[in-house]
C-alpha positions as CSV (number, residue, x, y, z in Angstrom):
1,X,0.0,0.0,0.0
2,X,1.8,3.6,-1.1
3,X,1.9,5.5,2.1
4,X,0.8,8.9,1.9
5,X,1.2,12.3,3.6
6,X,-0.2,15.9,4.1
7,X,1.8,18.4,2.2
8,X,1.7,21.5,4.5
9,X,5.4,22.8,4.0
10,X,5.6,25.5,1.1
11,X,8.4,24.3,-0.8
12,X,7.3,20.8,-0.9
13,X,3.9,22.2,-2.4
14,X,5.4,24.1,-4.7
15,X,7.6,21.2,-6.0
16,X,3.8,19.3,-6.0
17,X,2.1,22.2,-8.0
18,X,4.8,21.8,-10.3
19,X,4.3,18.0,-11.1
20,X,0.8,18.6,-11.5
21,X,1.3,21.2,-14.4
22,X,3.7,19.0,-16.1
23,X,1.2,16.0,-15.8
24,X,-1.6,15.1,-18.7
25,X,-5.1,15.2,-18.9
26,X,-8.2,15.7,-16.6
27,X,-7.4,16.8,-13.2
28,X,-9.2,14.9,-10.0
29,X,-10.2,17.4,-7.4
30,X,-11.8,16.5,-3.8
31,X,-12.2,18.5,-0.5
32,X,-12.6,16.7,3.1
33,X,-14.4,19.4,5.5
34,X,-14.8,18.9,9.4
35,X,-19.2,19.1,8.9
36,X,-20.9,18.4,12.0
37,X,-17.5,19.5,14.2
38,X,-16.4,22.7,12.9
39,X,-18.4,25.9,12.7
40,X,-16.9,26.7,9.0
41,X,-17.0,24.4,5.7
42,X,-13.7,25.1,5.6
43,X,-11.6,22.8,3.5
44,X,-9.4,20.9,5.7
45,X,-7.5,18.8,3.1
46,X,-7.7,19.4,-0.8
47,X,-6.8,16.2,-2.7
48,X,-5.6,16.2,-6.2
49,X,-4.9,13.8,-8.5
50,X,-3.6,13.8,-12.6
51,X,-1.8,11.4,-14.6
52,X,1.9,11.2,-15.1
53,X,1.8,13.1,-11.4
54,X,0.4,11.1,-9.1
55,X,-1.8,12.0,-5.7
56,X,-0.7,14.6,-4.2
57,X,-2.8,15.9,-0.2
58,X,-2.5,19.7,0.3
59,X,-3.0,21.0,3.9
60,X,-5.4,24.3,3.7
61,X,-4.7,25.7,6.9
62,X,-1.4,25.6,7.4
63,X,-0.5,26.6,3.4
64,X,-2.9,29.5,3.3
65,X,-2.4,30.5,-0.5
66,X,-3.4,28.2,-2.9
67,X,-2.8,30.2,-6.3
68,X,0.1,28.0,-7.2
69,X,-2.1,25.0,-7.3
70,X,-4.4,27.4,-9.7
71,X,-1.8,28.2,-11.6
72,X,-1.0,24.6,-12.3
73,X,-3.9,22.9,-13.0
74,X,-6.1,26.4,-14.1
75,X,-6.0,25.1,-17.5
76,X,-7.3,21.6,-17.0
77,X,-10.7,20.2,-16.7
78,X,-11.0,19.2,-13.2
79,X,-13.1,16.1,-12.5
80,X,-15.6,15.6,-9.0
81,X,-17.6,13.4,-7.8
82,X,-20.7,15.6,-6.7
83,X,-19.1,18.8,-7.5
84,X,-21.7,21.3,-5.3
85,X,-20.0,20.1,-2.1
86,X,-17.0,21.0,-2.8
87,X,-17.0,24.0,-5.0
88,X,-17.9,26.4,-2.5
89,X,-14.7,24.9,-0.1
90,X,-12.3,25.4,-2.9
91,X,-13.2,29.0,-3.8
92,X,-12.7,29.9,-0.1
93,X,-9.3,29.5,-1.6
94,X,-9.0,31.1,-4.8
95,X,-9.4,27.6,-6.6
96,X,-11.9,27.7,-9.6
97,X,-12.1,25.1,-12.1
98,X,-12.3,26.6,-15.6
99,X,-14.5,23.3,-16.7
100,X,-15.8,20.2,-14.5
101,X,-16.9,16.5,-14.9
102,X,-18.8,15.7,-12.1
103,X,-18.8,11.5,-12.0
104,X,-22.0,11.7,-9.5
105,X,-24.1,13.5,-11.9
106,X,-22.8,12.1,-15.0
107,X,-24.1,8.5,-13.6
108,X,-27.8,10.1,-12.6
109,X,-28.2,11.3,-15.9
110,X,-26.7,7.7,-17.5
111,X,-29.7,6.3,-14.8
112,X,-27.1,4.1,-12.4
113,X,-28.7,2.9,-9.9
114,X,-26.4,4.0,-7.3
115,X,-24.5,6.8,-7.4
116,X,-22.3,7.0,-3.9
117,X,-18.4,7.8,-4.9
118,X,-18.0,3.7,-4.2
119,X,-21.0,2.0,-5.8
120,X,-19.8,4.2,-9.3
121,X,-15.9,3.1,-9.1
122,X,-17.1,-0.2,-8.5
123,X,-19.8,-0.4,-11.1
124,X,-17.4,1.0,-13.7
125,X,-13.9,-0.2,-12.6
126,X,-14.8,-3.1,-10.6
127,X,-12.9,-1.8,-7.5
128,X,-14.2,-2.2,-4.2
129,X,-13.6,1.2,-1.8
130,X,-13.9,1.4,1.7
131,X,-15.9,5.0,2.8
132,X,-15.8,4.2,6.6
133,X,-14.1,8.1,7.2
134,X,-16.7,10.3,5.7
135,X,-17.9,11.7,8.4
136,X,-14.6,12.1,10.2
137,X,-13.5,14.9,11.7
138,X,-10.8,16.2,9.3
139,X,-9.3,19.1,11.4
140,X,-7.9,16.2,13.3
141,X,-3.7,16.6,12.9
142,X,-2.2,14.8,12.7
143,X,-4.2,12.8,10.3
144,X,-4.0,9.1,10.9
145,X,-2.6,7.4,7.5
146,X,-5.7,5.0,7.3
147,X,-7.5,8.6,6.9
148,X,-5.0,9.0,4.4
149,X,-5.3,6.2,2.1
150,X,-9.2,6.9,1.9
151,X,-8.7,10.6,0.9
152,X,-6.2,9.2,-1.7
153,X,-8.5,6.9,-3.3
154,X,-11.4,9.5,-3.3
155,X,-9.7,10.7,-6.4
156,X,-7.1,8.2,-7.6
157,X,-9.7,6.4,-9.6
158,X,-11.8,9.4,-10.6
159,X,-10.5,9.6,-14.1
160,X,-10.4,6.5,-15.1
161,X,-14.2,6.4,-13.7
162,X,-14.4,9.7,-15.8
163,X,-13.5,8.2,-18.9
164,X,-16.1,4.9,-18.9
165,X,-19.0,7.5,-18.3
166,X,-17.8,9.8,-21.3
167,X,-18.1,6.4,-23.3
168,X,-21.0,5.7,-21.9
169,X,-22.7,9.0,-22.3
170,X,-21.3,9.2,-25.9
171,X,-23.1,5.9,-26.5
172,X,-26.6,7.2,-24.5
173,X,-26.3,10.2,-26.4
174,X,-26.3,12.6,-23.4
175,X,-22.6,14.2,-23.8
176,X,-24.8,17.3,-24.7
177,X,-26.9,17.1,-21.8
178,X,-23.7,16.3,-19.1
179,X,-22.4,19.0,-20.4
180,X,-25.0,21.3,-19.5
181,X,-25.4,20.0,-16.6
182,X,-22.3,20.5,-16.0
183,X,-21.7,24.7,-16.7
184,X,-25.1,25.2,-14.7
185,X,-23.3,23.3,-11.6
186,X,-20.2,25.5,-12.2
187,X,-22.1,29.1,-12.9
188,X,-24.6,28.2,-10.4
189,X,-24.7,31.1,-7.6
190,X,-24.8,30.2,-4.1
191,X,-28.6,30.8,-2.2
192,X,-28.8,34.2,-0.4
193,X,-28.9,34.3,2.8
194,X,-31.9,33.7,5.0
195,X,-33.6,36.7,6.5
196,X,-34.2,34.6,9.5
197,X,-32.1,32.0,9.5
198,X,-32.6,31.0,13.3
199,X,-36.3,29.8,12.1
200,X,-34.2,26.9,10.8
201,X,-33.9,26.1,14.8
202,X,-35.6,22.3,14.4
203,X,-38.7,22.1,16.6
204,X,-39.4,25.8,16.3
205,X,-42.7,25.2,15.3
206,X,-43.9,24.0,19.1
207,X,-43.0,27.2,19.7
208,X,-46.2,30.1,20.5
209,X,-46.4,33.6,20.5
210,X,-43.9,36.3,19.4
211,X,-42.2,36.6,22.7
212,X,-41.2,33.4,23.0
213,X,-39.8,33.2,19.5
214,X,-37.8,36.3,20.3
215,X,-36.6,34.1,23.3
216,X,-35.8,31.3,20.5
217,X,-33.7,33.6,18.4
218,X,-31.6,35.5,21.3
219,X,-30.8,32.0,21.9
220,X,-29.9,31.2,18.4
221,X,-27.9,33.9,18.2
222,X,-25.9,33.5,21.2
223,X,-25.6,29.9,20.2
224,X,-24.2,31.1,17.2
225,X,-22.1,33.9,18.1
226,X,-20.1,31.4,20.7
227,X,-19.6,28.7,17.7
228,X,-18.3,31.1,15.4
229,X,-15.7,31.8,18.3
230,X,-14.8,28.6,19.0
231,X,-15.1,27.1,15.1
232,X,-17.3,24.5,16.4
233,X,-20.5,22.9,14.6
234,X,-23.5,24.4,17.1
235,X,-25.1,21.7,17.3
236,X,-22.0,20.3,19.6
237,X,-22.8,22.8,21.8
238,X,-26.1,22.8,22.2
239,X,-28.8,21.0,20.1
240,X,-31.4,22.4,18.6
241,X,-33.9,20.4,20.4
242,X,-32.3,22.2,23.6
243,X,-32.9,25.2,22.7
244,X,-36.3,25.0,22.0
245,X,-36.6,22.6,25.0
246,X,-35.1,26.0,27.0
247,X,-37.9,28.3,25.4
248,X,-40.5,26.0,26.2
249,X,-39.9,25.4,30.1
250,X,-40.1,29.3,30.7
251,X,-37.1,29.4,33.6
252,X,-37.3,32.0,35.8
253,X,-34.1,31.6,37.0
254,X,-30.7,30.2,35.9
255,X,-30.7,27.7,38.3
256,X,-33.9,26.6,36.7
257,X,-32.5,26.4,33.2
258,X,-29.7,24.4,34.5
259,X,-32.3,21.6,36.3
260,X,-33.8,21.6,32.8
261,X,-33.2,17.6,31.8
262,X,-33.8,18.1,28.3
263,X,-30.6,21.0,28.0
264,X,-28.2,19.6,26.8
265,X,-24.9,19.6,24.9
266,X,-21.1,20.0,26.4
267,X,-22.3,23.5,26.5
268,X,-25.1,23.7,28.1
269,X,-23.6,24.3,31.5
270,X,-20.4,25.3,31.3
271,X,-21.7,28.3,29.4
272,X,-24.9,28.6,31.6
273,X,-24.2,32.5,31.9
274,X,-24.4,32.7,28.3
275,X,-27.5,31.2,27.6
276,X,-29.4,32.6,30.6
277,X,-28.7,36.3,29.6
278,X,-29.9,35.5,25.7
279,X,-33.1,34.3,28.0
280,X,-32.9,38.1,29.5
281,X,-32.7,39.8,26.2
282,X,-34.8,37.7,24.2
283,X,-37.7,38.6,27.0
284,X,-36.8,42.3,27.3
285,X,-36.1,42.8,23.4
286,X,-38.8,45.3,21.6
287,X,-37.9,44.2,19.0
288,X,-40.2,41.3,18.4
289,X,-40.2,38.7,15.6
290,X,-43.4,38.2,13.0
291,X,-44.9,34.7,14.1
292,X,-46.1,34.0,10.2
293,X,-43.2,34.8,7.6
294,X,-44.6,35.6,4.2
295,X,-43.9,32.9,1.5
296,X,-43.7,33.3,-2.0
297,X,-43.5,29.5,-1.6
298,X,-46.2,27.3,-3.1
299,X,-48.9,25.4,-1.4
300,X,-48.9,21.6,-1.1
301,X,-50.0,19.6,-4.2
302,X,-52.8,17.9,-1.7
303,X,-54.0,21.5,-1.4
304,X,-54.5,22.3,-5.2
305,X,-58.1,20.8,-6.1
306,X,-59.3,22.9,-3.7
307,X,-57.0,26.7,-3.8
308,X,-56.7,26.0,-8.0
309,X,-58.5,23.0,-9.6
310,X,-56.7,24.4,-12.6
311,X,-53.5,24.0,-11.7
312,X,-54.5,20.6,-10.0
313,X,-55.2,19.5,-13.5
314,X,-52.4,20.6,-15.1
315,X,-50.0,19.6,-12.6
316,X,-52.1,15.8,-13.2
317,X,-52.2,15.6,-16.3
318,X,-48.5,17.0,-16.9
319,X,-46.6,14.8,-14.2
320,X,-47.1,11.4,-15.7
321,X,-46.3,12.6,-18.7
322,X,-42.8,13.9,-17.6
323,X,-42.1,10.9,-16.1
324,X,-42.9,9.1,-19.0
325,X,-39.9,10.9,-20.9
326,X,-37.5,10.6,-17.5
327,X,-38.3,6.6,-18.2
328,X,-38.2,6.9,-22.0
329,X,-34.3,8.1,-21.4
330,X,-33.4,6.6,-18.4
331,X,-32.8,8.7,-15.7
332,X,-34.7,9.9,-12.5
333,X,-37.5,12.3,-13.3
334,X,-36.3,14.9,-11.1
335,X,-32.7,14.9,-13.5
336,X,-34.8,15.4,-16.2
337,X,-36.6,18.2,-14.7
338,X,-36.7,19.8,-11.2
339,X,-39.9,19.0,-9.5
340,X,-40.5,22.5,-8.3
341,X,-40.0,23.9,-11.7
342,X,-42.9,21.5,-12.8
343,X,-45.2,22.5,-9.9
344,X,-44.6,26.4,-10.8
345,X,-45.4,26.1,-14.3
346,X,-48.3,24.4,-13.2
347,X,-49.4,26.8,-10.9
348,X,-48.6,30.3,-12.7
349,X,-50.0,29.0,-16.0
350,X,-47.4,31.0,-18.0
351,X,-49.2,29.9,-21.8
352,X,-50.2,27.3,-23.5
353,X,-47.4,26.9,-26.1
354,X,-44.1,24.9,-25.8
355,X,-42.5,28.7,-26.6
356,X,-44.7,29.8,-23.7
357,X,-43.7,26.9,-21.3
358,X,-40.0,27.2,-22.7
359,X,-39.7,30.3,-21.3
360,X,-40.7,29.8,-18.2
361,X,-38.7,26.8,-17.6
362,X,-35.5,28.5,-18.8
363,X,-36.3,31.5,-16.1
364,X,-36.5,28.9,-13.6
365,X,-33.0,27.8,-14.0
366,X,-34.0,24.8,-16.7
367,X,-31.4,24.1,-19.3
368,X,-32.0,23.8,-22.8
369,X,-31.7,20.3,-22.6
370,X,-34.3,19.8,-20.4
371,X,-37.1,22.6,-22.2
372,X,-35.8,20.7,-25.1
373,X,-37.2,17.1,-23.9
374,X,-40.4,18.6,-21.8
375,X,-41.6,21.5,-23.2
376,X,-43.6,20.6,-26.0
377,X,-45.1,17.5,-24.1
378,X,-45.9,19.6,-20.7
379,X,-47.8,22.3,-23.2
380,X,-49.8,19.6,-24.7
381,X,-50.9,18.1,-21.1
382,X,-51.7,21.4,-20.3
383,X,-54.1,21.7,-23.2
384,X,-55.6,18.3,-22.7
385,X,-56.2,19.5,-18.5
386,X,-58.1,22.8,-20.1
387,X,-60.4,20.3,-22.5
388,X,-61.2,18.0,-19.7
389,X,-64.8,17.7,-18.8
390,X,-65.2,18.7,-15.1
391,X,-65.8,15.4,-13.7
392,X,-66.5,16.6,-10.2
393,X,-69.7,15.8,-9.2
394,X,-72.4,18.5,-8.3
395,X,-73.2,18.9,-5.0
396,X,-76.8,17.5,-3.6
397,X,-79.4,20.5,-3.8
C-alpha cells in the first residue's frame, strides 16, 4: 500500500504544484471538510490527482495561499464526484475550475442505480472502496494514514471512472446534456442568505407567540455567536432540540435552566451564563419577531383541487407525462426536470405553447436540454387538462 502524507510545508507544495502542471489530462479534485464539528465548511484537506503526477494531499490551513495550485492545474478540466459540495470549499481558496466532470451527476443522468463515490468506481472499474471516514473529523492533525489512504482513493480512480462515463454518455447520447449540466453546476450562484435563519432552529414550530420566538432567536444567536468563536459545529454545543426545549420550560431563573433535563450539549452548563442572559434579552427585546413569515412559496399539491383545480389539473395531467420521458431516457425524473419547476409552471400557467412553457422553464433555471425534452409535451398536457370535462360531481341541492 503507497503511504501517503499531508503536504503543509511551502516548498514541498510548490515542487507538488509543479508535477501537477507537467502531468496530462483531466485533473481529479476532492475536499474533506470537518461538517458536523467545525463551525466553517472550511476545506481541511484538498486532494488532487492527474496522470503522469500522481496523488498529491494539500494542507489548507497551514498553506494559506493556494494560487500556485491554480496556476498549475487552471487550464485543465477538473473532475468531481458531486461537484456542489466541494466547489464552494475550494473558492474559499481562490481555486476555480475553468471546466468540471462531475462522475455523480454524469451517472444520474446515465440512470445508475447508485451513485455514492463507491457503488460508481465499483460499477465502472470493478474496485471495491472502503468509505468508513466520511464523516470524520478532518481538522484532526495529525491525520492518521488509514485517513490518508481513503482521501487518496477518493480521487485516484476518478478519471479512469471519468473516462467509462464519457463512453457511456457518448453511447446514450447525453454528452450534450452532461455537459449542460455541467456549466449550470459550475455558474450556479450560491442561495442568499436567510432573512431569519434561526427559524431553521428544528422544533421551532412547538413554539407560540412572538415573545417566546424572540426568546428562540436570542438563543440562536448566542448559540451562534459562541460557535463562530470557537469554530465548532453548534449543534455540539447545544442541540437544537435544547434550545427550544429552554424556550418551552419558561425558567425564571438560571438555576432553573440548568435543572432543565432536556438541555443539553457540552455546553449547556459550562456556558450557563451565556444562555441565561440571551433568556434576558430575548424577553426584554422590543424588538419582536413576525410569528407567520410571508412565502412566496407554493402550497402543497394535496392542497391544489381545492385553492386551484386548474392548476390541479395541469399539474395531473402533466406529471405522468414527464415521467414518461424521464423513463423513456433513463434517468430519474427529477434529473430530467426539477420538481418544483414542474409545480410552478403548473401553478402560474405561463401559456399554452411549448414557446410559452420554454420560457418559463428557462427562467427557472432549466437548461435547454431539459425545455428541449419537456416543453412541448408539458404544453400539450396542459391543453388536454383545459379540454377536460369537469368530472367533479355536483353537490346534492
Amino acid at each position: 500500500m503507497t503511504e501517503y502524507s499531508v503536504i503543509s510545508d511551502v516548498e514541498e507544495f510548490r515542487a507538488a504544484c509543479a508535477a501537477l502542471a507537467a502531468g496530462t489530462g483531466p485533473v481529479a479534485v476532492d475536499v474533506e471538510r470537518a461538517s458536523g464539528f467545525r463551525y466553517s465548511q472550511r476545506a481541511y484537506l484538498v486532494q488532487v490527482f492527474r496522470r503522469d503526477a500522481g496523488v498529491f494531499l494539500f494542507d489548507p490551513p497551514e498553506l494559506g495561499d493556494f494560487s500556485p495550485l491554480q496556476e498549475a492545474i487552471g487550464q485543465a478540466e477538473w473532475v468531481f464526484h458531486a461537484a456542489s459540495q466541494d466547489l464552494p470549499s475550494l473558492r474559499e481558496l481562490h481555486l476555480e475550475p475553468p471546466s468540471i466532470f462531475d462522475t455523480e451527476l454524469a451517472s444520474r443522468l446515465l440512470g445508475h442505480d447508485r451513485v455514492g463515490l463507491a457503488a460508481v468506481v465499483e460499477d465502472t472499474l470493478g474496485i471495491t472502496l472502503k468509505k468508513e471516514h466520511s464523516a470524520s473529523d478532518w481538522s484532526t492533525r495529525p491525520l492518521p494514514d488509514s485517513w490518508l489512504d481513503y482521501a487518496a482513493l477518493d480521487v485516484l480512480h476518478l478519471i479512469d471512472v471519468r473516462d467509462a462515463l464519457v463512453a457511456e454518455l457518448a453511447e446514450q447520447e447525453k454528452t450534450e446534456f452532461a455537459a449542460e449540466e455541467f456549466a449550470a453546476t459550475l455558474t450556479r450562484l450560491p442561495k442568499p442568505p436567510r432573512e431569519d435563519p434561526w427559524r431553521r432552529l428544528s422544533g421551532l414550530h412547538q413554539v407560540r407567540g412572538a415573545r417566546n420566538l424572540a426568546v428562540a432567536r436570542s438563543l440562536w444567536q448566542a448559540r451562534e455567536t459562541f460557535a463562530q468563536e470557537q469554530d465548532v459545529s453548534p449543534g455540539r454545543l447545544v442541540p437544537d432540540r435544547s434550545l427550544v426545549a429552554a424556550v418551552m420550560a419558561n425558567p425564571q431563573s438560571k438555576q432553573a435552566l440548568a435543572g432543565i433535563k432536556e438541555f443539553q450539549g457540552r455546553a449547556s452548563r459550562t456556558q450557563l451564563d451565556r444562555w441565561w442572559q440571551a433568556i434576558v434579552d430575548g424577553r426584554a427585546t422590543e424588538e419582536l419577531p413576525r410569528e407567520r413569515v410571508p412565502s412566496d412559496a407554493l402550497p402543497p399539491p394535496r392542497a391544489w383541487s381545492d385553492r386551484n383545480p386548474e392548476a390541479d389539473a395541469r399539474l395531473k395531467a402533466a406529471r405522468p407525462v414527464v415521467e414518461a420521458v424521464a423513463e423513456e431516457l433513463g434517468m430519474p425524473t427529477e434529473n430530467l426536470l426539477t420538481p418544483e419547476f414542474l409545480r410552478r409552471v403548473a401553478w402560474d400557467a405561463p401559456g399554452e405553447t411549448a414557446e410559452d412553457i420554454g420560457g418559463a422553464l428557462s427562467a427557472l433555471g432549466a437548461r435547454p436540454w431539459q425545455i428541449a425534452q419537456t416543453a412541448q409535451k408539458i404544453a400539450t398536457a396542459f391543453v388536454e387538462a383545459a379540454q377536460s370535462p369537469d368530472t367533479t360531481p355536483a353537490p346534492a341541492s
